[in-house]
C-alpha positions in Angstrom: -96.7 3.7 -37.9 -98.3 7.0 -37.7 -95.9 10.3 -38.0 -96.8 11.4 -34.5 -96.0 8.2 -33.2 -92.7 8.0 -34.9 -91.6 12.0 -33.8 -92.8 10.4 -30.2 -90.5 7.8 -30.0 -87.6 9.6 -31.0 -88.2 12.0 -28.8 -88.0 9.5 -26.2 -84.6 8.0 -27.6 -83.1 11.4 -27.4 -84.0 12.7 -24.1 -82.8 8.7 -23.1 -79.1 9.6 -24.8 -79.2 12.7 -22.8 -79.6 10.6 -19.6 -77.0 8.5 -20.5 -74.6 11.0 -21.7 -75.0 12.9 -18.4 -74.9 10.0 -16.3 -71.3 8.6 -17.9 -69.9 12.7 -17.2 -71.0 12.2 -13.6 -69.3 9.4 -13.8 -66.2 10.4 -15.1 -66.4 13.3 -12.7 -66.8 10.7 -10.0 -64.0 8.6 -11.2 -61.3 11.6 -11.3 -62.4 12.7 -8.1 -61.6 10.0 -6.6 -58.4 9.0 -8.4 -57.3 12.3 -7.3 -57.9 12.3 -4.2 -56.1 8.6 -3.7 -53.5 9.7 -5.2 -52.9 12.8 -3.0 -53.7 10.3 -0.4 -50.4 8.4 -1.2 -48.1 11.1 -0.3 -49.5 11.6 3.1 -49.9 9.4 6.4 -51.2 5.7 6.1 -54.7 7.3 8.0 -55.3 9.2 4.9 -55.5 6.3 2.8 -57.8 4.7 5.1 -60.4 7.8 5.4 -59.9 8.1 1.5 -61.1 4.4 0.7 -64.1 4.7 3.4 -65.0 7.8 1.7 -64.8 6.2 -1.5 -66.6 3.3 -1.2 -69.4 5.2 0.2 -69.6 7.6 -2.3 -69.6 4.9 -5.1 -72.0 2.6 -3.8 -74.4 5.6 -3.6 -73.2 7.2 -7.1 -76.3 5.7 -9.0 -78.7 7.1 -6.5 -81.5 10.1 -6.8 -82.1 10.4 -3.1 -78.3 10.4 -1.6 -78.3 10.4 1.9 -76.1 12.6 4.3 -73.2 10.3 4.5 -72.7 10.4 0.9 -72.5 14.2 1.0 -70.4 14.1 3.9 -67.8 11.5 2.1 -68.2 13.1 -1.0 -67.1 16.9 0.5 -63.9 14.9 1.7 -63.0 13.4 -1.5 -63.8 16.7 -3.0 -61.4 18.7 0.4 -58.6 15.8 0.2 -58.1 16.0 -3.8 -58.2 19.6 -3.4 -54.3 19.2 -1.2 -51.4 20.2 -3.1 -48.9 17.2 -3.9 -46.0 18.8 -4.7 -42.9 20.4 -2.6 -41.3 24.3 -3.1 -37.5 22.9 -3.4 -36.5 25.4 -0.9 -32.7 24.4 -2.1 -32.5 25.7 -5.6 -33.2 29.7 -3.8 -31.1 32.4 -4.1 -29.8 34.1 -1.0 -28.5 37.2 -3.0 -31.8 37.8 -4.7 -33.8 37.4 -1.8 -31.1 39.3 0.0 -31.6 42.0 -2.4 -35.3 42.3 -2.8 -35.4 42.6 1.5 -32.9 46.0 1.1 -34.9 46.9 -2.6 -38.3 46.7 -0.9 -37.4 47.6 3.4 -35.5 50.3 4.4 -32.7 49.2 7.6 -34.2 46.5 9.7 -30.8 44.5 9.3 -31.2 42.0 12.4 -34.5 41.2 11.4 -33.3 40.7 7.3 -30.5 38.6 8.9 -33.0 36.6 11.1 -35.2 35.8 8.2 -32.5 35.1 5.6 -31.2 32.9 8.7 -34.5 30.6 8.8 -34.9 30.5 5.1 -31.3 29.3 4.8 -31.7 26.4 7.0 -34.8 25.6 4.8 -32.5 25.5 2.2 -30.5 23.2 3.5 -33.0 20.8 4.3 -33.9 21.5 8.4 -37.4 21.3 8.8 -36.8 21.5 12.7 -36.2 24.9 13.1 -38.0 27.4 15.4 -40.8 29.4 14.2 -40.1 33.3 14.2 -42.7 36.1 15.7 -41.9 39.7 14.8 -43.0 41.8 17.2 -43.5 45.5 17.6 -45.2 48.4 16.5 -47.8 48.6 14.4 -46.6 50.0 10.7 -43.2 48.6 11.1 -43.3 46.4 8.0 -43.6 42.7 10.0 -46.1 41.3 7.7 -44.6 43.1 4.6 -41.6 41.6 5.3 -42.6 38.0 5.5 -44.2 38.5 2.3 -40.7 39.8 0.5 -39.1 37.0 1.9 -42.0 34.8 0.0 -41.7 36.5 -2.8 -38.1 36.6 -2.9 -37.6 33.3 -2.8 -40.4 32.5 -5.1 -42.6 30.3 -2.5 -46.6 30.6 -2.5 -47.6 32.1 1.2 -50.9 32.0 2.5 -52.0 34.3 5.7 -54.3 33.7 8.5 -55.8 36.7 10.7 -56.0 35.4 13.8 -57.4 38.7 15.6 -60.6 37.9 17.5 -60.5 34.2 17.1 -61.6 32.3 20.0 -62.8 28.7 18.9 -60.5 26.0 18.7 -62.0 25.0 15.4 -61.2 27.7 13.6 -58.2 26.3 13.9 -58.4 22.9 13.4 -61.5 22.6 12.0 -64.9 20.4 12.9 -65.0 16.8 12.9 -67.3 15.6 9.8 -69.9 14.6 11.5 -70.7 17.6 12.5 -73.6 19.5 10.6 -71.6 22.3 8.4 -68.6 20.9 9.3 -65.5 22.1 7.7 -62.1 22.1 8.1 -59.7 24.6 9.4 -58.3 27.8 8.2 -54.7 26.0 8.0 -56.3 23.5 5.8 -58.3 26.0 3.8 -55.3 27.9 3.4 -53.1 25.0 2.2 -56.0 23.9 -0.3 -55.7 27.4 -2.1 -51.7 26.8 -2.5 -49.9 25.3 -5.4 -47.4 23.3 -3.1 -47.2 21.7 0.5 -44.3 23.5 2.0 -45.4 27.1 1.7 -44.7 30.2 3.9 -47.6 30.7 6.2 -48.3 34.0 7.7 -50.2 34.2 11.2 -50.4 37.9 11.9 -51.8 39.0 15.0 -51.0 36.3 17.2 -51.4 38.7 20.4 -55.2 39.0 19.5 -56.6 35.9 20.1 -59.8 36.1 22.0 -59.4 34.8 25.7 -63.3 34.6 25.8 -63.3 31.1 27.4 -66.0 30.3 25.2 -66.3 26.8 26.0 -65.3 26.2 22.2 -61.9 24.7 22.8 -58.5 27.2 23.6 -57.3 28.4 20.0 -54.0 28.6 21.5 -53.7 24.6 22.4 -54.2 24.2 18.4 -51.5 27.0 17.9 -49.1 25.1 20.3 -48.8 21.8 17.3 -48.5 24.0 14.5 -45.7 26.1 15.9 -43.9 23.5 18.1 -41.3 22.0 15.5 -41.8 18.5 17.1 -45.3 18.8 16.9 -46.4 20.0 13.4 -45.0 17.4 11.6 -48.1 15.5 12.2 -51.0 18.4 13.0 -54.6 16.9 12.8 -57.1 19.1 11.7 -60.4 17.5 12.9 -62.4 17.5 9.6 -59.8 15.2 7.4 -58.9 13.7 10.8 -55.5 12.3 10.0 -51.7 13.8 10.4 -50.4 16.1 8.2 -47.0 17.5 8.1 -46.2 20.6 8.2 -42.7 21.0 8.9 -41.3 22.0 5.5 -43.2 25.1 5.9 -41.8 28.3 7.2 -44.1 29.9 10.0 -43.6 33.6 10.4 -46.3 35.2 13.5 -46.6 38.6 14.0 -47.9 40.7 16.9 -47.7 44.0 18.2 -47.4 43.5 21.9 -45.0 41.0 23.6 -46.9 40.6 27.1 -50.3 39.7 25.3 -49.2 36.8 23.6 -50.5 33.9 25.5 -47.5 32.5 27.9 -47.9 28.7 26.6 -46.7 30.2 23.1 -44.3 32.0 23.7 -41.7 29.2 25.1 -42.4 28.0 21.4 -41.3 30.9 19.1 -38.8 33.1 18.8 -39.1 36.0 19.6 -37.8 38.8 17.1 -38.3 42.4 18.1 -39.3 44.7 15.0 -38.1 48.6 16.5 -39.6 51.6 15.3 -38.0 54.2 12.5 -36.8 57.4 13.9 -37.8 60.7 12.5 -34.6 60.4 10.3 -35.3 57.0 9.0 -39.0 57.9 8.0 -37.8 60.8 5.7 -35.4 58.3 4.2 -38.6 56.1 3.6 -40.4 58.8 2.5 -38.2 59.7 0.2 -36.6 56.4 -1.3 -39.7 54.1 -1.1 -43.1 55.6 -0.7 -43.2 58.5 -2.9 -41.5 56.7 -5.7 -44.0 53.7 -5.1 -47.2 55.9 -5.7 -45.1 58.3 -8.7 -45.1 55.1 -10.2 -48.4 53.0 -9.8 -50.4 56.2 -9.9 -48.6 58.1 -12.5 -48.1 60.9 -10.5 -45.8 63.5 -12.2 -45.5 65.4 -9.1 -43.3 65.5 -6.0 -43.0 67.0 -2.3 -40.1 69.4 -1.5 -37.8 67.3 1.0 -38.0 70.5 3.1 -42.0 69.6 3.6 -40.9 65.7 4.6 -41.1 66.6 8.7 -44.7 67.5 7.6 -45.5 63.5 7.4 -43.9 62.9 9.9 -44.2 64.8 13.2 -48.3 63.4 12.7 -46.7 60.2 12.3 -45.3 57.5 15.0 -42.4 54.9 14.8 -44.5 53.2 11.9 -44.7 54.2 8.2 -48.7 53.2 7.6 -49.8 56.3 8.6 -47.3 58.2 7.0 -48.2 55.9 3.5 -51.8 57.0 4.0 -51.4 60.6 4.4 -48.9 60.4 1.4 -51.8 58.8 -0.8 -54.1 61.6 0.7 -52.0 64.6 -0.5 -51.4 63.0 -3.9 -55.3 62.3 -4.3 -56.3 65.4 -3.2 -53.6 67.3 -5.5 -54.5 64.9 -8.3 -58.0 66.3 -8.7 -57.4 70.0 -8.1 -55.3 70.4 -11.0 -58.4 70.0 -12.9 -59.7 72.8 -11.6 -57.3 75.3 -10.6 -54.5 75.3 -13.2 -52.4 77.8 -11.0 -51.5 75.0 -8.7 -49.2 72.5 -11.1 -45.9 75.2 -10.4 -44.1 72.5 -13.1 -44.1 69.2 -11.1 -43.7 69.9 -6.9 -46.5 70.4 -4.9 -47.0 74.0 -3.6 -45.9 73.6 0.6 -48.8 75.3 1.8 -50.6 72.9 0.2 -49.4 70.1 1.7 -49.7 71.8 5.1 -53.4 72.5 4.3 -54.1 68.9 3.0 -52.2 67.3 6.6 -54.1 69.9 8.6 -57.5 69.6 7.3 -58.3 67.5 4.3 -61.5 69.1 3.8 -59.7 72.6 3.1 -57.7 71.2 0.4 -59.2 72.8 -2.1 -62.9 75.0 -2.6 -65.2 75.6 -5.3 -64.7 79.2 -6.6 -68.3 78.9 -7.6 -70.3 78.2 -4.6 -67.4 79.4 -2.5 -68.2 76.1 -0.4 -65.2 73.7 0.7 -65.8 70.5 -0.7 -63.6 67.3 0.3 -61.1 66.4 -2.2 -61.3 62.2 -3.3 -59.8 60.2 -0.3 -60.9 62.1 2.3 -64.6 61.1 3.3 
C-alpha cells in the first residue's frame, strides 16, 4: 500500500469518528431533552404528558434525519419550551413576617394600609391558601406600587417576574399562539415562568389600566387577564402554545395601575382594589431625607449633602410621587459631581452651596460655565 493511499484512508477513519462522536452528543442532547421535559411533565396536568410523548415520538423518529421537516422543529421547540418549566415550589411557609415586615418600613416610607394589605396576602400564602384575591395598587404615578411588590419579593426571598402590559392589545400576547402557527410562541406568562427558578413566584403586572382597547380583531387581552386573576380560574390557565392547564394558584399576583376608572370593568370585579395615596409635602422631605439621599451618598459615593433648609426645593417642582423628585436628586448630584473638578471653590467641606441647587432645579444648563470660553455648557445628566 502506497503512503498516499494509507494517509487517505486514515483520513477517512477520522473524519468518520468525528461523525460518530457528533452524532452520539446529538444524541445525548436529544435524550436529556427529552427526559427533562417528561419529567417536568409529571408534575403538571395529565394533557402535558400526552403533548410531551407526541412531541417525543416525533422528534425521535426524525432524530437521524438531514432534511427535518417542520413538525420536527415544531415538537422539538416544545420539548425544548416544556423542559425549560421550573419543577420546584418557593415554600411560602418557612417566611419571615418580621423580616419582610422590616425590609417594607427599611425600604418605604408610611404606606401602612397598603404594608398591612400585602403582609395580609403573603401571610395566607404562608399558610397554605392559594385561593386568595389578587391585589391591584392603584394611584399615582411615583408612589412606590411596583417597588413595593418587589420588597415584598425580595423580603420574603421569592423569584418575581414582571409583565408590562401598557399598549398590549392581542390576546396572544397573553396566552400565546397555538404551535401551528408559523412563529408561534407562547405567552409572556409562560416566558416569564421559564426564566424563574420555581413555579409559585410573585408575578408583577404593572399597568393594568393601559391595555390597548384597539379591537384589533386579535382576541380581548383582558378575557386572557380574567383566568389568570380569577382565583378559581388560574389554577388551570392554558396558554395556547403548550396547550394544556397549568396552575397558577400558588403564585401571588400583584397589578398595578394609575387610574381606577380605566381599568377594564370585567376586571375589576376580580381584584382587589388597593388605593396607593400620594405623600404630602411633609412626607416627601422625610423621603428625601431618610431614603433618597442616603441611597445615592451610598451607591454613588457621594460625600456631599443638601442643607434640609433647600429640601422644599425638590419638592414644590415635585407632585404626590417621589420619581421626579429621585431624578432631580440624581441631577443635582451629577451635575455637582463634575464641577468640583473644575471649580475647586464649590466643595465648602461636604454640603452643596444652596444657590447651587436652585440654579441646577431652575435650569440644568446654568449649573455650571466654562471660565474659558465663557460658554454654559450642560453638566452630565442633563441632555
Amino acid at each position: 500500500m502506497s503512503e498516499s493511499l494509507y494517509v487517505s484512508m486514515e483520513k477517512q477513519v477520522g473524519e468518520a469518528h468525528k461523525e460518530v462522536s457528533h452524532f452520539s452528543a446529538k444524541k445525548d442532547a436529544m435524550e436529556s431533552l427529552v427526559e427533562r421535559a417528561e419529567k417536568v411533565a409529571e408534575g403538571l396536568h395529565s394533557e402535558a404528558k400526552l403533548r410531551v410523548s407526541e412531541a417525543k415520538i416525533r422528534v425521535l423518529s426524525e432524530a437521524n434525519k438531514d432534511n427535518k421537516s417542520g413538525e420536527y422543529q415544531k415538537h422539538f421547540e416544545l420539548l425544548t419550551t416544556v423542559s425549560q418549566l421550573p419543577i420546584d415550589l418557593f415554600p411560602y411557609e418557612n417566611v419571615s413576617m418580621t423580616a419582610v415586615r422590616d425590609e417594607f418600613n427599611r425600604s418605604h416610607f408610611g404606606m401602612a394600609t397598603v404594608k398591612n394589605q400585602l403582609l395580609q396576602a403573603l401571610n395566607l400564602k404562608r399558610r397554605g391558601v392559594n385561593q386568595s384575591q389578587v391585589m391591584c395598587l392603584v394611584g399615582p404615578p411615583g408612589t412606590g406600587k411596583t417597588t413595593l411588590a418587589l420588597s415584598l419579593a425580595n423580603a420574603a426571598g421569592v423569584p418575581c417576574r414582571s409583565i408590562a402590559l401598557g399598549g398590549v392589545s392581542d390576546e396572544s400576547v397573553i396566552r400565546g399562539l397555538p404551535s401551528y402557527y408559523l412563529g408561534s410562541k407562547p405567552g409572556r406568562v409562560i416566558s416569564e415562568l421559564r426564566k424563574s427558578s420555581v413555579g409559585n413566584p410573585v408575578f408583577i403586572l404593572d399597568e393594568l389600566d393601559k391595555l390597548s382597547n384597539n379591537n384589533s380583531g386579535r382576541g380581548n387581552p383582558s378575557a386572557a387577564l380574567l383566568e389568570l386573576l380569577d382565583p378559581e380560574q388560574n389554577r388551570k390557565f392554558i396558554d395556547h402554545y403548550l396547550d394544556f392547564p397549568i396552575d397558577l394558584s400558588g403564585s401571588i399576583w400583584v397589578c398595578t395601575a394609575n387610574y381606577l376608572e380605566q381599568i377594564p370593568i370585567e376586571l375589576r370585579d376580580r381584584i382587589d382594589i388597593v388605593s396607593v395615596e400620594g405623600y404630602s409635602a411633609e412626607e416627601q422631605e422625610v423621603i428625601l431625607k431618610d431614603f433618597l439621599i442616603p441611597k445615592y451618598q451610598n451607591r454613588w459615593n457621594v460625600p456631599y449633602f443638601i442643607g434640609q433648609e433647600d429640601f422644599h426645593l425638590f419638592v414644590k417642582k415635585n407632585k404626590s410621587g417621589v420619581r421626579k423628585m429621585e431624578h432631580d436628586l440624581q441631577g443635582v448630584f451629577k451635575a455637582f459631581l463634575l464641577d468640583v473638578n473644575f471649580n475647586t471653590a464649590l466643595d465648602t467641606g461636604g454640603r452643596i452651596p444652596s444657590d447651587y441647587v436652585k440654579k441646577v432645579l431652575s435650569d440644568p444648563a446654568l449649573a455650571f460655565k466654562d471660565e474659558t470660553t465663557n460658554s454654559s455648557r450642560v453638566p452630565i445628566g442633563f441632555h
